[in-house]
mmCIF entry with sequence, helices, sheets and N, C-alpha, C, O atoms, coordinates in Angstrom:
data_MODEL
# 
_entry.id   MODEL 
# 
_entity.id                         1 
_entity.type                       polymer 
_entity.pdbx_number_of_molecules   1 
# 
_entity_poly.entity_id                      1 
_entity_poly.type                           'polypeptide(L)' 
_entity_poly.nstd_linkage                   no 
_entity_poly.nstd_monomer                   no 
_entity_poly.pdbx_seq_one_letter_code       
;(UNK)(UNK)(UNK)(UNK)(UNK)(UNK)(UNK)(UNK)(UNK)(UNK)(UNK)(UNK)(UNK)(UNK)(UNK)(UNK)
(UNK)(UNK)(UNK)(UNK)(UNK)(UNK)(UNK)(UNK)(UNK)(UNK)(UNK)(UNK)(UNK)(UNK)(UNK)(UNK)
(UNK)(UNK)(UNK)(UNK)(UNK)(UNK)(UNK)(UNK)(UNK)(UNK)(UNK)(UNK)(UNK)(UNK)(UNK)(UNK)
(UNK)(UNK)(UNK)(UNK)(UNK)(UNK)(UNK)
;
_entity_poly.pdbx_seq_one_letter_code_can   XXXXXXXXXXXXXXXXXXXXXXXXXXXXXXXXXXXXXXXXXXXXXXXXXXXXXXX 
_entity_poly.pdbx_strand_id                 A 
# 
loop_
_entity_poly_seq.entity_id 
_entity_poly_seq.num 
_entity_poly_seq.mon_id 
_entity_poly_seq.hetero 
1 1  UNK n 
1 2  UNK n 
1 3  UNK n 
1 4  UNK n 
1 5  UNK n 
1 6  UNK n 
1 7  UNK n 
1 8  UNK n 
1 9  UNK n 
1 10 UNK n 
1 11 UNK n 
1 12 UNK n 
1 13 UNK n 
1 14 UNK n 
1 15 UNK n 
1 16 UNK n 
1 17 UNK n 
1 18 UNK n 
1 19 UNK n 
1 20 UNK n 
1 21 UNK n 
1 22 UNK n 
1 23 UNK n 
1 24 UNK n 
1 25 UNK n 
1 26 UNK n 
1 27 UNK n 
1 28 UNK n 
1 29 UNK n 
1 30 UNK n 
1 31 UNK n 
1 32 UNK n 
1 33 UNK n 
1 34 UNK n 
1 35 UNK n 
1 36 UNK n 
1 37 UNK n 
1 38 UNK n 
1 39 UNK n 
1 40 UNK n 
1 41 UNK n 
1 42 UNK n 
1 43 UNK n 
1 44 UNK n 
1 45 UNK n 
1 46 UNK n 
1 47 UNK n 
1 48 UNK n 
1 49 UNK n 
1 50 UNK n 
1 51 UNK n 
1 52 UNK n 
1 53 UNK n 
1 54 UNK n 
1 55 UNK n 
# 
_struct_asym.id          A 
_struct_asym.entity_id   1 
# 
loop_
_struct_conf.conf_type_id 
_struct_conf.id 
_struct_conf.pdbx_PDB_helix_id 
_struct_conf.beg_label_comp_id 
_struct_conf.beg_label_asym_id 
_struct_conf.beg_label_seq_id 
_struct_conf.pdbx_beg_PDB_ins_code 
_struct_conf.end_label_comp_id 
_struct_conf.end_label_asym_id 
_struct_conf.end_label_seq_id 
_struct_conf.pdbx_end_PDB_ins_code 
_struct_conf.beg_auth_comp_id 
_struct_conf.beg_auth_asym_id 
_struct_conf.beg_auth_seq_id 
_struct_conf.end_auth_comp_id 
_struct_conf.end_auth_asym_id 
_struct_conf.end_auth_seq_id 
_struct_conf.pdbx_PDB_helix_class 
_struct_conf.details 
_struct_conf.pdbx_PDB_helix_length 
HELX_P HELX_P1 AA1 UNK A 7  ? UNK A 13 ? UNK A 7  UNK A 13 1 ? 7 
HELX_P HELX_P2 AA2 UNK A 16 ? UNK A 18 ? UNK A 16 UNK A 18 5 ? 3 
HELX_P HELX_P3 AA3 UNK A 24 ? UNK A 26 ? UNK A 24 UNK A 26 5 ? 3 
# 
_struct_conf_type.id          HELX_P 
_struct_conf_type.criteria    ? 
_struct_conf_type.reference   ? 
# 
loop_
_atom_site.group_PDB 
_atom_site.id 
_atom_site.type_symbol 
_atom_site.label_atom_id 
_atom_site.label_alt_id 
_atom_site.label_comp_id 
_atom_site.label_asym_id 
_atom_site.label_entity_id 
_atom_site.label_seq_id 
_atom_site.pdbx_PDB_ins_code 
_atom_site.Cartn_x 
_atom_site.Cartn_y 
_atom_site.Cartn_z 
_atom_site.occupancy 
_atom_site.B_iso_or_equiv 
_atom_site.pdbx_formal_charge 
_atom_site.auth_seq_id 
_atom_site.auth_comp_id 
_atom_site.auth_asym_id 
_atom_site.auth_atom_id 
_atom_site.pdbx_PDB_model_num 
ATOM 1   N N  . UNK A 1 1  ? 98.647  92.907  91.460  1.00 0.00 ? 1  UNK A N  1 
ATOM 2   C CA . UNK A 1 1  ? 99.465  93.498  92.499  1.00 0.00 ? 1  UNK A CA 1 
ATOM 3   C C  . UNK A 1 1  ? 98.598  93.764  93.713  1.00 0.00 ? 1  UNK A C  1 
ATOM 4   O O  . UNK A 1 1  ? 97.695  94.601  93.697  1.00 0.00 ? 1  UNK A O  1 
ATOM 5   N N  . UNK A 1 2  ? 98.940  92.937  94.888  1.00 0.00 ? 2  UNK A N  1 
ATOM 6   C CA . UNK A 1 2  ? 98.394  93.748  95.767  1.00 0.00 ? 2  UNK A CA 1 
ATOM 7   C C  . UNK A 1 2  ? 98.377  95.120  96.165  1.00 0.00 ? 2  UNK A C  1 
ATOM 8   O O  . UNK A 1 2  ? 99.353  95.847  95.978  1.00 0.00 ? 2  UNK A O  1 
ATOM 9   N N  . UNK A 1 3  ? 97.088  95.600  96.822  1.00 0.00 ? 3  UNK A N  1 
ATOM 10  C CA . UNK A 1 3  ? 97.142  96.729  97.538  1.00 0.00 ? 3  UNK A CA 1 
ATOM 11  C C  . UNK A 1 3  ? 97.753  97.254  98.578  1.00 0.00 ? 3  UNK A C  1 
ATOM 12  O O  . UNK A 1 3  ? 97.330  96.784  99.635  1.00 0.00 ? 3  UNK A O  1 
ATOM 13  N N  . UNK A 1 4  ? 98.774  98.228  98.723  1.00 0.00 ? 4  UNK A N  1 
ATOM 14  C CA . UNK A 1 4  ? 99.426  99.007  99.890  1.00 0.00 ? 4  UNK A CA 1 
ATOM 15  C C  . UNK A 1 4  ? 98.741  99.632  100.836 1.00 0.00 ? 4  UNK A C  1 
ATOM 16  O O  . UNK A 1 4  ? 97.793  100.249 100.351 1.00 0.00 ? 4  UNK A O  1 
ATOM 17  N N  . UNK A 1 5  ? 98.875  99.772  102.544 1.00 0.00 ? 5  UNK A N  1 
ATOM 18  C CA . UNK A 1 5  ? 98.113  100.398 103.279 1.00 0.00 ? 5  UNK A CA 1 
ATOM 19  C C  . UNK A 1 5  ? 98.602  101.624 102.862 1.00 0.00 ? 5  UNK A C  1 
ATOM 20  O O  . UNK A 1 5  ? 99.183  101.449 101.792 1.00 0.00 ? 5  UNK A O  1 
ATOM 21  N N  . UNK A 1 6  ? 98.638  102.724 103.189 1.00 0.00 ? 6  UNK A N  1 
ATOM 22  C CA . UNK A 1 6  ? 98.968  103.928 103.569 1.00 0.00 ? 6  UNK A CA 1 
ATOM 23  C C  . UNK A 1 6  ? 100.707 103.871 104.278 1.00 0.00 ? 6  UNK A C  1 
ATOM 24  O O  . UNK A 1 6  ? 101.817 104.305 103.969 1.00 0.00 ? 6  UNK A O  1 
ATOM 25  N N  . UNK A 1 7  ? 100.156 103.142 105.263 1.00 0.00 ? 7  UNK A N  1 
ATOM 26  C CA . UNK A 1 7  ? 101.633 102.885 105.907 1.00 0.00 ? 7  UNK A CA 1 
ATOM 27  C C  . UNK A 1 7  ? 102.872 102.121 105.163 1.00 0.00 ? 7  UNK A C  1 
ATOM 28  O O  . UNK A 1 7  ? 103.973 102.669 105.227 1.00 0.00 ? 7  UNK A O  1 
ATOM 29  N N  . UNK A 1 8  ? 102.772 101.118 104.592 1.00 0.00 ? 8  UNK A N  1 
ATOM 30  C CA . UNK A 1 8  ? 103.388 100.667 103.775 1.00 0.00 ? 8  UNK A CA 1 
ATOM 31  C C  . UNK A 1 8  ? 103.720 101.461 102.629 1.00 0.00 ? 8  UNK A C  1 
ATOM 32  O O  . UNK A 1 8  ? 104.740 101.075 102.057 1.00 0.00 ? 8  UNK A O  1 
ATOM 33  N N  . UNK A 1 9  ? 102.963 102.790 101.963 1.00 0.00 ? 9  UNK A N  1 
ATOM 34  C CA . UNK A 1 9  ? 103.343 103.198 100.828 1.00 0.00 ? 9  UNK A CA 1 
ATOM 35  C C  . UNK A 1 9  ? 104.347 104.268 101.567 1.00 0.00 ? 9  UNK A C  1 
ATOM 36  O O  . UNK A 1 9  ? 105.338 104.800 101.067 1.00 0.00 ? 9  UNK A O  1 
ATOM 37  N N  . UNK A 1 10 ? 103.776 104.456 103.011 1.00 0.00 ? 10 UNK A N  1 
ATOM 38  C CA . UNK A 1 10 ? 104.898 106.070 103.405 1.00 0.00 ? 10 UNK A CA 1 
ATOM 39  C C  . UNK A 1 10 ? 106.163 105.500 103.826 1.00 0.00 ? 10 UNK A C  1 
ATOM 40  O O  . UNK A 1 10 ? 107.113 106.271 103.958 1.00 0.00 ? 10 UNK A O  1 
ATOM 41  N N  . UNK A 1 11 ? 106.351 103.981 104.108 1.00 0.00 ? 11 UNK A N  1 
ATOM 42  C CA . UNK A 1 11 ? 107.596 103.661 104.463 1.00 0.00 ? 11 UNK A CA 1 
ATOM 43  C C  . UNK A 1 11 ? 107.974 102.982 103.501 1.00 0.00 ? 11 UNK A C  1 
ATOM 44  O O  . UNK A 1 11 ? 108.962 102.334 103.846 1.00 0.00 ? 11 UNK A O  1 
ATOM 45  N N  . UNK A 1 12 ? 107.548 102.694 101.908 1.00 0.00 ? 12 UNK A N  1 
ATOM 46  C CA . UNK A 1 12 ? 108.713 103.035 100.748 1.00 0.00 ? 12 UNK A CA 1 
ATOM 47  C C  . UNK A 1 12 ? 109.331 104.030 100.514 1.00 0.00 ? 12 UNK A C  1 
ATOM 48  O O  . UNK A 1 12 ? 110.486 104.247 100.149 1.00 0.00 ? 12 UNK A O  1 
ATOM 49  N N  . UNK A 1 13 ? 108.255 104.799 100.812 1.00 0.00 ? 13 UNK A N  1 
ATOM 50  C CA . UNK A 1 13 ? 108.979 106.404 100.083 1.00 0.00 ? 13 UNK A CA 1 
ATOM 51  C C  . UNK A 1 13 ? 109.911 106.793 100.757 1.00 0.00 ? 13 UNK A C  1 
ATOM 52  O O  . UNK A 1 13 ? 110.750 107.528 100.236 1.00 0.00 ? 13 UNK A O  1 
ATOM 53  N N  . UNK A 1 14 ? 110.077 106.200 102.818 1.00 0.00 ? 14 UNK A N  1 
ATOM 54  C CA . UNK A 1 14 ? 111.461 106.788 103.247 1.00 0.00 ? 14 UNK A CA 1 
ATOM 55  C C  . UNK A 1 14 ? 112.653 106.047 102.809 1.00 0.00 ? 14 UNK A C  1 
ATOM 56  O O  . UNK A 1 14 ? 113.788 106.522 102.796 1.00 0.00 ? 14 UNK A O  1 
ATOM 57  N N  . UNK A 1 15 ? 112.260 104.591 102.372 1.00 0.00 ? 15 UNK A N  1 
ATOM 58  C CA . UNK A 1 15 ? 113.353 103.925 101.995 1.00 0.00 ? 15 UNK A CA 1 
ATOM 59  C C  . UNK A 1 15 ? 113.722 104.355 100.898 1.00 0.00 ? 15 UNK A C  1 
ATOM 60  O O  . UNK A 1 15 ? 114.929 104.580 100.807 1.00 0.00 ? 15 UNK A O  1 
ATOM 61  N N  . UNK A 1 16 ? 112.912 104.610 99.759  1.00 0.00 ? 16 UNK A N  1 
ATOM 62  C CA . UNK A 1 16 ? 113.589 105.310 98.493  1.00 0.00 ? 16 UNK A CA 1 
ATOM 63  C C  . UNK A 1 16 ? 114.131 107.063 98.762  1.00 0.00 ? 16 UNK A C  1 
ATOM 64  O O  . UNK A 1 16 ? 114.952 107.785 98.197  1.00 0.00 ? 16 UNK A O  1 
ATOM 65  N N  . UNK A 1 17 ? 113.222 107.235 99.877  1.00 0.00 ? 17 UNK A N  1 
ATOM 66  C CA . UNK A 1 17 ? 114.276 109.120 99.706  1.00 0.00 ? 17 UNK A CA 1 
ATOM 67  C C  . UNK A 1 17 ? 115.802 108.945 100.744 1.00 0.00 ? 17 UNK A C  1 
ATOM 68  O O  . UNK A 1 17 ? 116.545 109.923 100.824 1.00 0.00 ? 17 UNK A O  1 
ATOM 69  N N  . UNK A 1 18 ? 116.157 107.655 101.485 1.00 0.00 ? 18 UNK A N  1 
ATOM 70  C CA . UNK A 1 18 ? 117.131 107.557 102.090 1.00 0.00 ? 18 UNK A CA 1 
ATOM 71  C C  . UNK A 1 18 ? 118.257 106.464 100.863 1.00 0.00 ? 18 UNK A C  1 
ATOM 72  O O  . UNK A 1 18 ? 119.335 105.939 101.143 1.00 0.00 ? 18 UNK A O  1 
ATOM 73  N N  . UNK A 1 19 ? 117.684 106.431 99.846  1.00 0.00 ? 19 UNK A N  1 
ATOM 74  C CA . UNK A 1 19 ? 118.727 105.683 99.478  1.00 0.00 ? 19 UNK A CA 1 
ATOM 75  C C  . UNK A 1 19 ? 119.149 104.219 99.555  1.00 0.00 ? 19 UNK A C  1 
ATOM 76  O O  . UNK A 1 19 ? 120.177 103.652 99.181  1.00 0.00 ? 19 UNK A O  1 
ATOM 77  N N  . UNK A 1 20 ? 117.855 103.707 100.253 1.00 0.00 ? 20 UNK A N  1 
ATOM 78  C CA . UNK A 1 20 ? 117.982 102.373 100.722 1.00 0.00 ? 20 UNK A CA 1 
ATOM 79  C C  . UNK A 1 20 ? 117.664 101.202 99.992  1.00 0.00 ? 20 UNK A C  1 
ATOM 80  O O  . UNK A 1 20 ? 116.762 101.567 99.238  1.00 0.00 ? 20 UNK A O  1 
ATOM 81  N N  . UNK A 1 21 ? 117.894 99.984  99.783  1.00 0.00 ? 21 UNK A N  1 
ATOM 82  C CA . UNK A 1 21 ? 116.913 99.140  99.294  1.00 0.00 ? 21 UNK A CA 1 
ATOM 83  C C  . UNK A 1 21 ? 115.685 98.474  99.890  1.00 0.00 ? 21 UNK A C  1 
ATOM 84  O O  . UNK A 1 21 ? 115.574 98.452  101.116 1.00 0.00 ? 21 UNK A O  1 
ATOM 85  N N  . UNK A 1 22 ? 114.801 97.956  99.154  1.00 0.00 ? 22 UNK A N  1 
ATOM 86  C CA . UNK A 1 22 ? 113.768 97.830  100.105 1.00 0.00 ? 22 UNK A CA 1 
ATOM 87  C C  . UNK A 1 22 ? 113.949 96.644  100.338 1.00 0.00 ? 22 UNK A C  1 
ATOM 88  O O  . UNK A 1 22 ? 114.762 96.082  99.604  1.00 0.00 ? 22 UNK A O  1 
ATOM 89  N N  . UNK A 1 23 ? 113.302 95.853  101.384 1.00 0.00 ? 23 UNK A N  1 
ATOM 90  C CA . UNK A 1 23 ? 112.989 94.747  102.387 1.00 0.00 ? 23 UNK A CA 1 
ATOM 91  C C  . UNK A 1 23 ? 111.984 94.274  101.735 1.00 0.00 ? 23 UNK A C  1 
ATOM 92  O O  . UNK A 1 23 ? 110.973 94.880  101.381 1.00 0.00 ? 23 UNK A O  1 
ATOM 93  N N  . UNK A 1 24 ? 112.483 92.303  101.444 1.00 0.00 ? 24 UNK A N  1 
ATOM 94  C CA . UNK A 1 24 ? 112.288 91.735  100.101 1.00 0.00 ? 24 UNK A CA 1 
ATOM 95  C C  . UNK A 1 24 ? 110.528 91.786  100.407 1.00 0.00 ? 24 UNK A C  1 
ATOM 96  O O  . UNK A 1 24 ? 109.820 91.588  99.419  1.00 0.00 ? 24 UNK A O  1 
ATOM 97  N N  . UNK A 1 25 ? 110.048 91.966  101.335 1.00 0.00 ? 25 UNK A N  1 
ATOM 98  C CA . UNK A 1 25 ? 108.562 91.838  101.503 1.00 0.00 ? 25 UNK A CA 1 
ATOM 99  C C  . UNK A 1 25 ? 108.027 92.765  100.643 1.00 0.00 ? 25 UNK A C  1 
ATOM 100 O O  . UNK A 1 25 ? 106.876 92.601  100.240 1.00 0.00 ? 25 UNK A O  1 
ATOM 101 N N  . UNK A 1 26 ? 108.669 93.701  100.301 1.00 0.00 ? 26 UNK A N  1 
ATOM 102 C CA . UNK A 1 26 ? 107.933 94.965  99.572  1.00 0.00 ? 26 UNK A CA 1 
ATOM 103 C C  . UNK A 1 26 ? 108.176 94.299  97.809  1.00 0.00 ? 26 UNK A C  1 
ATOM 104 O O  . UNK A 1 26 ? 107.423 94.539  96.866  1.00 0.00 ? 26 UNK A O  1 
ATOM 105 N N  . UNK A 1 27 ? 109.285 93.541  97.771  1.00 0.00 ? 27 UNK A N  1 
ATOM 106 C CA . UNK A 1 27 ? 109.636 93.113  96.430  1.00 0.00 ? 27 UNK A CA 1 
ATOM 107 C C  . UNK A 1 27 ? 108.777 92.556  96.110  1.00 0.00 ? 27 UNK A C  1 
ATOM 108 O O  . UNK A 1 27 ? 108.334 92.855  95.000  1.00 0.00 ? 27 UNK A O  1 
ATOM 109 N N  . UNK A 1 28 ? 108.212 91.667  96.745  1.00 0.00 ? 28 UNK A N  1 
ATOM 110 C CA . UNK A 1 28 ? 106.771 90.709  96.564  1.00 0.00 ? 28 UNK A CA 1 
ATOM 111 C C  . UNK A 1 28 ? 105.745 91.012  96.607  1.00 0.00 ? 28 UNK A C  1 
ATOM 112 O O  . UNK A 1 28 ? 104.867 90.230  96.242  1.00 0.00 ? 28 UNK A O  1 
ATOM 113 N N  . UNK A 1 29 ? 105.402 92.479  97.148  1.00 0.00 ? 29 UNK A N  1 
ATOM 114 C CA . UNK A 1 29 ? 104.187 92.592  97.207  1.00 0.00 ? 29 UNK A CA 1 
ATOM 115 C C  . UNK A 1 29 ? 104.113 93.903  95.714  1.00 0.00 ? 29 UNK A C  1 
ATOM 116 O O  . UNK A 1 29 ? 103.181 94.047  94.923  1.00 0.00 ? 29 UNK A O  1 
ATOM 117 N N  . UNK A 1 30 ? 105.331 94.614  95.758  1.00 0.00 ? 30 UNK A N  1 
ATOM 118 C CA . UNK A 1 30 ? 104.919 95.196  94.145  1.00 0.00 ? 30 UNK A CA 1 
ATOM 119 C C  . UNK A 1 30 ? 105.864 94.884  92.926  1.00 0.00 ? 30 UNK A C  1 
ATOM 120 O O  . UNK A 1 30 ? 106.358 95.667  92.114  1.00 0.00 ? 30 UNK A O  1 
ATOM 121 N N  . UNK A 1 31 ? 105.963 93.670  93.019  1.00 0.00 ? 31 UNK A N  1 
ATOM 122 C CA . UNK A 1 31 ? 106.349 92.877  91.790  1.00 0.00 ? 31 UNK A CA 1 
ATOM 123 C C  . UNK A 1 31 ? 105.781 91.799  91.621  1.00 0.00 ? 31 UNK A C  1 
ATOM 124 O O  . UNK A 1 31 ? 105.560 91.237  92.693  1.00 0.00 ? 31 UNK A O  1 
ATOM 125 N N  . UNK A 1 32 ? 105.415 91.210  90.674  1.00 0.00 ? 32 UNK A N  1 
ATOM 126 C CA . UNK A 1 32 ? 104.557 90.186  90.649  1.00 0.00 ? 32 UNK A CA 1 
ATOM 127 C C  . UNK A 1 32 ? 105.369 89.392  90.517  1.00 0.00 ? 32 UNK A C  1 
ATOM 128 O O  . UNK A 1 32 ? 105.240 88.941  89.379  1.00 0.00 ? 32 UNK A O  1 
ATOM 129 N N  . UNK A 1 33 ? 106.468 88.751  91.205  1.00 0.00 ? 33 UNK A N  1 
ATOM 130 C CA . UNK A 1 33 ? 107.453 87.529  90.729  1.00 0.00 ? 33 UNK A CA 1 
ATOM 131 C C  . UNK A 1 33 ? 107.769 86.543  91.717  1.00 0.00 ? 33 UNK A C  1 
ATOM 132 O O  . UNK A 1 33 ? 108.364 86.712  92.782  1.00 0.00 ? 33 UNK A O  1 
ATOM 133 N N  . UNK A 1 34 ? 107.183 85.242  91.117  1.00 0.00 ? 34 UNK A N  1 
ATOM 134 C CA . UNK A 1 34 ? 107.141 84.156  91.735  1.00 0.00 ? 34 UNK A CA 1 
ATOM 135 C C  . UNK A 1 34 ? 108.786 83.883  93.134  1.00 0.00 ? 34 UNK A C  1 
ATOM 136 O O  . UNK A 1 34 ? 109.962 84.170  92.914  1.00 0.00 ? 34 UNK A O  1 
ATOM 137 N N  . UNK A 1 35 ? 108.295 83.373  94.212  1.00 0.00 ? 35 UNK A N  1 
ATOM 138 C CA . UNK A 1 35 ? 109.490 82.995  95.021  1.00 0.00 ? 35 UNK A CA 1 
ATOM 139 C C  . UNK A 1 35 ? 110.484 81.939  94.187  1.00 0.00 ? 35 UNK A C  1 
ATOM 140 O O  . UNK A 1 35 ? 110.063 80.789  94.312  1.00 0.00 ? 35 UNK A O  1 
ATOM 141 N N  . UNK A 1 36 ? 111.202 81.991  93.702  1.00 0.00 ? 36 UNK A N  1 
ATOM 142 C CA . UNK A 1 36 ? 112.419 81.475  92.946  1.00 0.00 ? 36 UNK A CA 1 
ATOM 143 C C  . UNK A 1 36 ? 113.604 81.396  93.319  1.00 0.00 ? 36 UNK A C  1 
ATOM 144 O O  . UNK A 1 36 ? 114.246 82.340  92.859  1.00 0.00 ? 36 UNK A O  1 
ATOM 145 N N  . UNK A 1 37 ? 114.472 80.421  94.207  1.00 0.00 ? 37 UNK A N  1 
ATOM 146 C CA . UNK A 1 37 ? 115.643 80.443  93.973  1.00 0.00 ? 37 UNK A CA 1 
ATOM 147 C C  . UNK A 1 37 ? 116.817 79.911  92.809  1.00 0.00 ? 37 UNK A C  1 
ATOM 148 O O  . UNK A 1 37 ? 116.787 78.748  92.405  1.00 0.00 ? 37 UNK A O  1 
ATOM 149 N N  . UNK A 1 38 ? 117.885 80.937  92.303  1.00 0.00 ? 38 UNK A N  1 
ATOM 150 C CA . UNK A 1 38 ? 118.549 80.425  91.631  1.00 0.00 ? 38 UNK A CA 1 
ATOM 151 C C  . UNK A 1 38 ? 119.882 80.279  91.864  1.00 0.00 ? 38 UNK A C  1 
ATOM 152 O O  . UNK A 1 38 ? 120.260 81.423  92.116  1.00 0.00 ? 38 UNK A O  1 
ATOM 153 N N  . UNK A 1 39 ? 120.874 79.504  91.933  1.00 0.00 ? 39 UNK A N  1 
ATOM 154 C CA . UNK A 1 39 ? 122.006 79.892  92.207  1.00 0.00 ? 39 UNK A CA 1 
ATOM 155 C C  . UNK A 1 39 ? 123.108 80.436  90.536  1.00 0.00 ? 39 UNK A C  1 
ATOM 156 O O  . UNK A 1 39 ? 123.152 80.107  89.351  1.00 0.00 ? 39 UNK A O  1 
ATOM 157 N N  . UNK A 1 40 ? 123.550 81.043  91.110  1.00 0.00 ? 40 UNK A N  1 
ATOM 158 C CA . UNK A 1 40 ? 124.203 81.885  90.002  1.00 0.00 ? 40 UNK A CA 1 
ATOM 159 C C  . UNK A 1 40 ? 125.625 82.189  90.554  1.00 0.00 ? 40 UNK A C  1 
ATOM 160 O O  . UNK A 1 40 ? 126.028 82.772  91.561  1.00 0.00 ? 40 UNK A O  1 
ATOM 161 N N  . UNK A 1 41 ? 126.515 81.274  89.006  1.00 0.00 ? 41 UNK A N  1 
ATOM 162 C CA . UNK A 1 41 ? 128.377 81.694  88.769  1.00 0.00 ? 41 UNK A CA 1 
ATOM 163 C C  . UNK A 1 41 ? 128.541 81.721  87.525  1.00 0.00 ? 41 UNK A C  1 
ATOM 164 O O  . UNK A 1 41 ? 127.941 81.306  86.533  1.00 0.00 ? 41 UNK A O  1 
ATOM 165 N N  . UNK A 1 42 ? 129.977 82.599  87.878  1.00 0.00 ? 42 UNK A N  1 
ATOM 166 C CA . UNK A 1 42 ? 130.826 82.799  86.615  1.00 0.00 ? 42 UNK A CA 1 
ATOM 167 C C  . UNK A 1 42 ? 130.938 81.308  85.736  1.00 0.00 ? 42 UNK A C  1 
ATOM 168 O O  . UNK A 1 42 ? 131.148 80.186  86.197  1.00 0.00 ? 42 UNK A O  1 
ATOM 169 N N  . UNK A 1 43 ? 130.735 81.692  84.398  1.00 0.00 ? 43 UNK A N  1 
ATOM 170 C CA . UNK A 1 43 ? 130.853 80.016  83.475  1.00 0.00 ? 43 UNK A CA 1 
ATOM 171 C C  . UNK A 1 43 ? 129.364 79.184  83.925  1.00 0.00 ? 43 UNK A C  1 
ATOM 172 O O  . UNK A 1 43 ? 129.443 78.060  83.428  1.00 0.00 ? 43 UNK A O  1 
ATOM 173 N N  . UNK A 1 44 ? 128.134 79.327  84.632  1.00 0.00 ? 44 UNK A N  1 
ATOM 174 C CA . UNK A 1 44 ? 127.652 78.413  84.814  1.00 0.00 ? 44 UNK A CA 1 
ATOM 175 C C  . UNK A 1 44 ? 126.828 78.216  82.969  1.00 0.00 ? 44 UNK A C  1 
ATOM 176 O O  . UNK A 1 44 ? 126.832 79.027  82.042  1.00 0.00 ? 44 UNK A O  1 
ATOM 177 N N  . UNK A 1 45 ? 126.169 76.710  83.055  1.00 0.00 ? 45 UNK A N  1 
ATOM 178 C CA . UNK A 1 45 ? 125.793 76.950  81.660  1.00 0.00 ? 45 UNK A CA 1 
ATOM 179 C C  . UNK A 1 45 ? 124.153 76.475  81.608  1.00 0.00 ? 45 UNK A C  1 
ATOM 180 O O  . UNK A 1 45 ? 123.691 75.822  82.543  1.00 0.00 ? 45 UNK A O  1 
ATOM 181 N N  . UNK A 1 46 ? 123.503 76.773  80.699  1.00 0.00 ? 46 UNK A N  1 
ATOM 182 C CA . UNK A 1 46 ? 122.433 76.021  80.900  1.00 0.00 ? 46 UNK A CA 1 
ATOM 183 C C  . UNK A 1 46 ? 122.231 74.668  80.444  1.00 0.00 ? 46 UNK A C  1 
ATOM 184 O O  . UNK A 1 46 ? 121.100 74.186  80.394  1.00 0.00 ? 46 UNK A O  1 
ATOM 185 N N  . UNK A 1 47 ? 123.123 74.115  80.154  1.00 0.00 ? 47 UNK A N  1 
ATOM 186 C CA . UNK A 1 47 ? 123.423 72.607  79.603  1.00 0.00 ? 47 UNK A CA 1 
ATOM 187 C C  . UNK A 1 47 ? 123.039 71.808  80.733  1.00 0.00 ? 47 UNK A C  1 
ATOM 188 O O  . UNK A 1 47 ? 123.643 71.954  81.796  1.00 0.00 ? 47 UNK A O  1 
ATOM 189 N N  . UNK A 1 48 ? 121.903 70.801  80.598  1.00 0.00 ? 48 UNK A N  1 
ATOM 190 C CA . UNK A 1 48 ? 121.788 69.559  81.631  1.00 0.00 ? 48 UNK A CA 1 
ATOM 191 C C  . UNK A 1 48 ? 122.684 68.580  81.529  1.00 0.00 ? 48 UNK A C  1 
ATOM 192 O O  . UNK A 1 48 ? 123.082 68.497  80.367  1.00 0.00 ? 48 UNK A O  1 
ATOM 193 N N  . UNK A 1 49 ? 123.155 67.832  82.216  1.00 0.00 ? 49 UNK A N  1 
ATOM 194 C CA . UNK A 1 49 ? 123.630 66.745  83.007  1.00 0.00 ? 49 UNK A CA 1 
ATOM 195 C C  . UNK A 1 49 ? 123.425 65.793  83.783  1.00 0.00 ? 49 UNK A C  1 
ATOM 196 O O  . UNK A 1 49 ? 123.116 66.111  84.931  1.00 0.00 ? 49 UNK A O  1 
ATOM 197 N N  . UNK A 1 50 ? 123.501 64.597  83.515  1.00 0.00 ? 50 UNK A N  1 
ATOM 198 C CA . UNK A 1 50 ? 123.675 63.459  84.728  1.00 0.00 ? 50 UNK A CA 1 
ATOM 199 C C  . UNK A 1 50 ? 124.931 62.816  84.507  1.00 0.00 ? 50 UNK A C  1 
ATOM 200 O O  . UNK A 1 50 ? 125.645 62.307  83.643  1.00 0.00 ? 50 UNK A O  1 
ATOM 201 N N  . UNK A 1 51 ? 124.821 63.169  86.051  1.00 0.00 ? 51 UNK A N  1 
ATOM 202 C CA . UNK A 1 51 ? 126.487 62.494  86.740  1.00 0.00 ? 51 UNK A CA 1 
ATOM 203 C C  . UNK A 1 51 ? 125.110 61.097  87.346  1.00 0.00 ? 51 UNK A C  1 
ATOM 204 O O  . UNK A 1 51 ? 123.904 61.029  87.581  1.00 0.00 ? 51 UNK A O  1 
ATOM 205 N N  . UNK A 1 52 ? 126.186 60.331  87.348  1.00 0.00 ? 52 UNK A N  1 
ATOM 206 C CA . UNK A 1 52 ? 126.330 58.809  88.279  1.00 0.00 ? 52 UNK A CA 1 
ATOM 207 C C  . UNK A 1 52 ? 127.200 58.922  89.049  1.00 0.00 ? 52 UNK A C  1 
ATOM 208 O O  . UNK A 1 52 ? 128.374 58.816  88.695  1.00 0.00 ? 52 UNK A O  1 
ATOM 209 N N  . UNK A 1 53 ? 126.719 59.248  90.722  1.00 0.00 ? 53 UNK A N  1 
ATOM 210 C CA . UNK A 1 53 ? 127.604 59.003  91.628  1.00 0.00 ? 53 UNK A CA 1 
ATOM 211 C C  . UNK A 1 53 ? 127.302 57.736  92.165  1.00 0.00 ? 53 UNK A C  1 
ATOM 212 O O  . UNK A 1 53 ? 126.226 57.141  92.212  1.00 0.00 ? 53 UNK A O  1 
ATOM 213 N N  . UNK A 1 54 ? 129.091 57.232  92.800  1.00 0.00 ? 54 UNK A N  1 
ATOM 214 C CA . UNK A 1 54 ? 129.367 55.966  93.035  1.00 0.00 ? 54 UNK A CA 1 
ATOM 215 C C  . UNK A 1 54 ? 128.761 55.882  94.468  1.00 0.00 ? 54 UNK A C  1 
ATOM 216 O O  . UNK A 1 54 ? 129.326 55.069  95.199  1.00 0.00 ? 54 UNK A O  1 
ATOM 217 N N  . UNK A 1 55 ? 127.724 56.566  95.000  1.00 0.00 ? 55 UNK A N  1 
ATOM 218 C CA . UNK A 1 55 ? 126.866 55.932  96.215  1.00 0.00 ? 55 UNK A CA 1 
ATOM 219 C C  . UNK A 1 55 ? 125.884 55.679  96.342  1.00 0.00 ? 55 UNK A C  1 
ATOM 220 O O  . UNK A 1 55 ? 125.502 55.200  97.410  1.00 0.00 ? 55 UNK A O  1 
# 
């Protein structure tokens, strides 16, 4: 995990004493979790597939 300045740790703490969520920069810097997009729906499955499209 990276290290927080000072400043960065006092402007979590207003976002967590206001109720806020934090700004994904802070997600990344104290969570260790890779940049990942996933898209996510109702019914999706983890079953692979190939389609053959006709172009």
């Amino acid at each position: 995990m990276a290290r927080l300045t000072e400043q960065e740790q006092q402007e979590i703490f207003r976002f967590i004493e206001a109720g806020k969520p934090l700004p994904e920069k802070y997600r990344f810097l104290l969570f260790e979790d890779k940049r990942e997009v996933e898209l996510v729906w109702n019914g999706k499955t983890g079953e692979v597939c190939n389609i053959v499209l006709p172009f």
